[in-house]
C-alpha positions in Angstrom: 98.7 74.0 93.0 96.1 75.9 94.8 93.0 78.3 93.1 92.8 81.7 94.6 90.6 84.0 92.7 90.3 82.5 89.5 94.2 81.6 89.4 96.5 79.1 90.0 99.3 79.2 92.4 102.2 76.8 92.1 105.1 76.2 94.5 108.1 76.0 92.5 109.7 74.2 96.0 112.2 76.8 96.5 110.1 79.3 98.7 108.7 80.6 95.5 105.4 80.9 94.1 104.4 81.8 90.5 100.4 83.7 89.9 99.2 81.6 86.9 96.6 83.0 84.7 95.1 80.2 82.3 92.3 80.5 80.2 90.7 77.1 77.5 88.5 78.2 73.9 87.0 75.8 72.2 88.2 75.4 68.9 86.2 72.9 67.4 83.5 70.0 67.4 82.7 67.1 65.7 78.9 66.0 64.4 78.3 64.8 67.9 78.9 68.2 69.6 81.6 67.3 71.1 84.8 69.3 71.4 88.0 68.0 69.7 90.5 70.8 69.4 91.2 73.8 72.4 93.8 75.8 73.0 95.0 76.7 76.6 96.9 79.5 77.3 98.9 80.5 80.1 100.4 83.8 81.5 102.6 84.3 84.2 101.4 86.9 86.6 103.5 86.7 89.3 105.6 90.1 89.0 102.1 91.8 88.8 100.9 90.1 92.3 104.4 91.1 93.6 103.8 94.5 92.6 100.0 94.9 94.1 101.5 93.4 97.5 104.4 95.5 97.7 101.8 98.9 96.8 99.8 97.2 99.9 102.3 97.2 101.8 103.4 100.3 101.3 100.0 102.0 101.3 99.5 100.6 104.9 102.8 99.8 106.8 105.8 101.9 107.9 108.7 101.1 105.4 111.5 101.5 108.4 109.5 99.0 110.9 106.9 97.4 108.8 104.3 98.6 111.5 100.5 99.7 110.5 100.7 103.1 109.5 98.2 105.9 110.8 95.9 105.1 107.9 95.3 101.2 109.0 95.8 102.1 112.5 92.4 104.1 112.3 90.6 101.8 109.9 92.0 99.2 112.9 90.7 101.4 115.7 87.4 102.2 114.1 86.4 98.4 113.4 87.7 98.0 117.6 85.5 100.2 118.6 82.8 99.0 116.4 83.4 95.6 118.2 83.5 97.0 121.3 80.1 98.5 121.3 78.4 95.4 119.4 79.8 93.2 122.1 79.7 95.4 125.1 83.3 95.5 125.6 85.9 97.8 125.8 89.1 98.9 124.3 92.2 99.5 125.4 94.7 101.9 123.6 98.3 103.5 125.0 100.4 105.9 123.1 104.3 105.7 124.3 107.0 108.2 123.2 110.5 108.2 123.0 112.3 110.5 124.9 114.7 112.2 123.3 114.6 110.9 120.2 115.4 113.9 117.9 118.9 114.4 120.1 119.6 110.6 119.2 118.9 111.3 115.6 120.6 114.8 115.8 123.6 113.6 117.2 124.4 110.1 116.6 122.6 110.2 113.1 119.7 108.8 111.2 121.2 105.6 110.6 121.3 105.4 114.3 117.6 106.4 115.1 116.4 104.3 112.5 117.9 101.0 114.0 116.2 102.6 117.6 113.0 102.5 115.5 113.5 99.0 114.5 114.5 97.5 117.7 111.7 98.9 119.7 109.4 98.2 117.4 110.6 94.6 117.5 110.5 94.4 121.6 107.3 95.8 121.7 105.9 93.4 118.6 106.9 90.4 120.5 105.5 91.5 123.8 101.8 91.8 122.5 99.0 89.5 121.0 98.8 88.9 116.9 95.5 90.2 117.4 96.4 93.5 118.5 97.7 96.6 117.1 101.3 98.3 117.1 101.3 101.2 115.1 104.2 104.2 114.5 102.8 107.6 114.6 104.2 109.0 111.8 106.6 112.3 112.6 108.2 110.3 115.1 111.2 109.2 113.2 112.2 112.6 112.2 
């Protein structure tokens, strides 16, 4: 079990984990002050933490790729070039575009630009840092 803002997480052991809201009242106490009777209750909260994670993801990544969208990208950008000044550094940032694209969509179908999406955004995940940024500018999978 591990605490995470006020709730308990449990592994279940099959790659699972359950969001645990508990809360204890005091029911009663003796002449000495001391509390004899509580009641615990427990509410399972896991399909609401699925839910806020999966609006997260969708408010910031690419469905198709699972990239940053343009939103993060620029909330990204901004804090780099925060950085950047703070630290006297500098930033480096590349836009690539895929030629002919719309004719691969037009004629060989969505299905089959979608999977173009997907694979280079997979080559080009693996070939930079965790730290960096890989973003898909939105339009370009139309």
């Amino acid at each position: 079990m591990r605490r995470e803002n006020g709730r308990a997480r449990y592994g279940t052991g099959a790659r699972t984990e359950r969001y645990i809201r508990s809360g204890f009242h005091r029911l009663g106490q003796d002449a000495k002050g001391q509390v004899v009777n509580y009641i615990s209750l427990f509410s399972d909260i896991t399909k609401r933490k699925e839910d806020e994670q999966r609006i997260k993801m969708l408010a910031h990544f690419d469905s198709l790729t699972k990239l940053p969208n343009r939103a993060l990208f620029a909330d990204r950008l901004q804090h780099a070039l925060v950085m950047a000044n703070r630290n006297q550094s500098k930033v480096g940032l590349m836009f690539l575009d895929l030629d002919r694209f719309k004719t691969i969509n037009d004629t060989l179908g969505h299905l089959a630009g979608d999977q173009l999406l997907q694979s280079v955004a997979g080559r080009l995940q693996s070939c930079v840092r965790e730290s960096d940024t890989l973003c898909l500018r939105e339009g370009m999978s139309s």
